[in-house]
C-alpha positions as CSV (number, residue, x, y, z in Angstrom):
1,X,26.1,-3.2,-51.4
2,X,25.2,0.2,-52.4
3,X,21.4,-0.3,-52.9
4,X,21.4,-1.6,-49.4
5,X,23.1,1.4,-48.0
6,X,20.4,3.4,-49.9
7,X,17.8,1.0,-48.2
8,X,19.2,1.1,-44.6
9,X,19.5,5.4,-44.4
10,X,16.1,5.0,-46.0
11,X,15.2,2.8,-43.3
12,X,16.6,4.8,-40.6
13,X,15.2,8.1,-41.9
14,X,11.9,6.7,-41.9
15,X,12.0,5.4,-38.2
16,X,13.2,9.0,-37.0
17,X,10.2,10.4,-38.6
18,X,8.1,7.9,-37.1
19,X,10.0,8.4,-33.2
20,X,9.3,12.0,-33.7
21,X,5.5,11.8,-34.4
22,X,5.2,9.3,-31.5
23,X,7.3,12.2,-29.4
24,X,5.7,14.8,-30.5
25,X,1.7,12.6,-29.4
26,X,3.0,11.4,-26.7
27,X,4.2,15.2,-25.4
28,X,0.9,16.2,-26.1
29,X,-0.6,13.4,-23.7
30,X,2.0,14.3,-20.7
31,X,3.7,11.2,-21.6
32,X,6.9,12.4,-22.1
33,X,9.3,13.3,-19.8
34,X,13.3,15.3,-21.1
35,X,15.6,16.2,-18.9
36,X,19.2,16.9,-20.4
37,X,19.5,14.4,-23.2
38,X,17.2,12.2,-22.1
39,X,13.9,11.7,-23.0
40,X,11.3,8.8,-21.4
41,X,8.1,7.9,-22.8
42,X,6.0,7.1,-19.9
43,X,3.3,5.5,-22.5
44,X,5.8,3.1,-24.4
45,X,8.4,2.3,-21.4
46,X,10.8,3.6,-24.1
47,X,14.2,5.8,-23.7
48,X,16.0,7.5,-25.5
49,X,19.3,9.3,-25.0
50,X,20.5,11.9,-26.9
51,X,18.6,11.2,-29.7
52,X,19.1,7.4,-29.8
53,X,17.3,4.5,-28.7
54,X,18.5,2.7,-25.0
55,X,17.6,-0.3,-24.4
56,X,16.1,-0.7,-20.6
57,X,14.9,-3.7,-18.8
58,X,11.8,-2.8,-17.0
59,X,13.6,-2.7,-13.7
60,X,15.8,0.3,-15.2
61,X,13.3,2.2,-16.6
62,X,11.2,2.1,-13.3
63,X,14.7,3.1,-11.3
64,X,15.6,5.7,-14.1
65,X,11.8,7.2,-13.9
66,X,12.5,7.5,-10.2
67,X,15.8,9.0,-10.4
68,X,14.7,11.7,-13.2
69,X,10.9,12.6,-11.1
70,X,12.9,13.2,-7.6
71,X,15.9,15.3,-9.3
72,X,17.5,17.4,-7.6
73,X,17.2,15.3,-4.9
74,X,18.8,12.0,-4.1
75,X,16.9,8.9,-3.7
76,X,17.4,6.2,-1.3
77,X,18.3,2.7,-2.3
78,X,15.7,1.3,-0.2
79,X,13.0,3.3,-2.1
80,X,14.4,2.9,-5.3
81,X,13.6,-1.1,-4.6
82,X,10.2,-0.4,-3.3
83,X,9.6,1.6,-6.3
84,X,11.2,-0.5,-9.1
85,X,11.1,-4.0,-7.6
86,X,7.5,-3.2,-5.5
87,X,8.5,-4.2,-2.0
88,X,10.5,-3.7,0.9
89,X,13.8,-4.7,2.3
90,X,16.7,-3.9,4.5
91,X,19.1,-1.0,3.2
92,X,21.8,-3.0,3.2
93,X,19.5,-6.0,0.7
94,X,18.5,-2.6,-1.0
95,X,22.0,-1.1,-1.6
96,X,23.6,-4.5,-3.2
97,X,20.3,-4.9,-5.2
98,X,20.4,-1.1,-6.5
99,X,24.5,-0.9,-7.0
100,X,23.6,-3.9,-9.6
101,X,20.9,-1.7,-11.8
102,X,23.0,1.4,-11.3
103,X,26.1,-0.3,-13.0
104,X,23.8,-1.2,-16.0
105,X,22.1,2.1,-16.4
106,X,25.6,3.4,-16.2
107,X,26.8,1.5,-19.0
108,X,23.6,1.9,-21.0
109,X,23.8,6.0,-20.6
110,X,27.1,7.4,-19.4
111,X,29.6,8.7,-21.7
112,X,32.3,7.3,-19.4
113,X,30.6,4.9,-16.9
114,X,33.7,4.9,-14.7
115,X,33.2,9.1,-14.6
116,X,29.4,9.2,-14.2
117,X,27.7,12.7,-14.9
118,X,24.3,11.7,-14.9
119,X,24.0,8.8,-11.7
120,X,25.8,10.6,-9.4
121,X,26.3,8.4,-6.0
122,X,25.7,10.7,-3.2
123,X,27.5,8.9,-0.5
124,X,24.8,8.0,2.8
125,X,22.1,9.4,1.2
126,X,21.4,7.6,-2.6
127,X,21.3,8.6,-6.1
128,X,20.8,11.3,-8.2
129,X,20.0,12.1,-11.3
130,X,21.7,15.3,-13.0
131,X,20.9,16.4,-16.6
């Protein structure tokens, strides 16, 4: 049991090592976006938050890119589904398809989900991101 603790922090140390030279490349290449505790890598479709890996459907990651390159301004549902999801719809399609995708990034990245401090809802006008 104790070798393979030694093994796992091994493990662990050398995948940090390894996220931080892919970082610190990517950075180089304008391929990384921070804002707050979050970090996007534009090249790998790959976030993390506060340090640790999130896992994003592709959907999330294009509505969480969105959020994060419009900040300080709110975005629009209807945009956010023309952006993420590549087409068009009414806003009231586009608000019941977004309010889905917010609720996962929610859980994925909040602290307290029910108390958002990162997707703010910004009644009538759309989401924003805050870092």
């Amino acid at each position: 049991v104790d070798a393979l603790r030694v093994r796992a922090a091994e493990g662990l140390k050398q995948y940090e090592r390894n996220h931080l030279l892919t970082l610190q490349q990517a950075a180089g290449d304008g391929q990384i976006l921070q804002t707050g505790k979050l970090t996007l890598n534009l090249a790998l479709h790959s976030a993390f938050f506060d340090g640790k890996p999130v896992e994003l459907t592709t959907t999330e990651f294009k509505i969480l890119l969105c959020l994060v390159q419009a900040a300080p301004h709110p975005v629009q549902p209807a945009q956010l589904v023309k952006t993420a999801l590549g087409y068009s719809c009414s806003a009231l399609e586009a608000a019941d398809i977004i309010k889905f995708h917010i609720h996962h990034l929610r859980q994925k990245i909040e602290p307290d989900p029910l108390k958002p401090q990162h997707i703010k809802t910004i009644r009538f006008e759309g989401y924003l991101w805050c870092s």
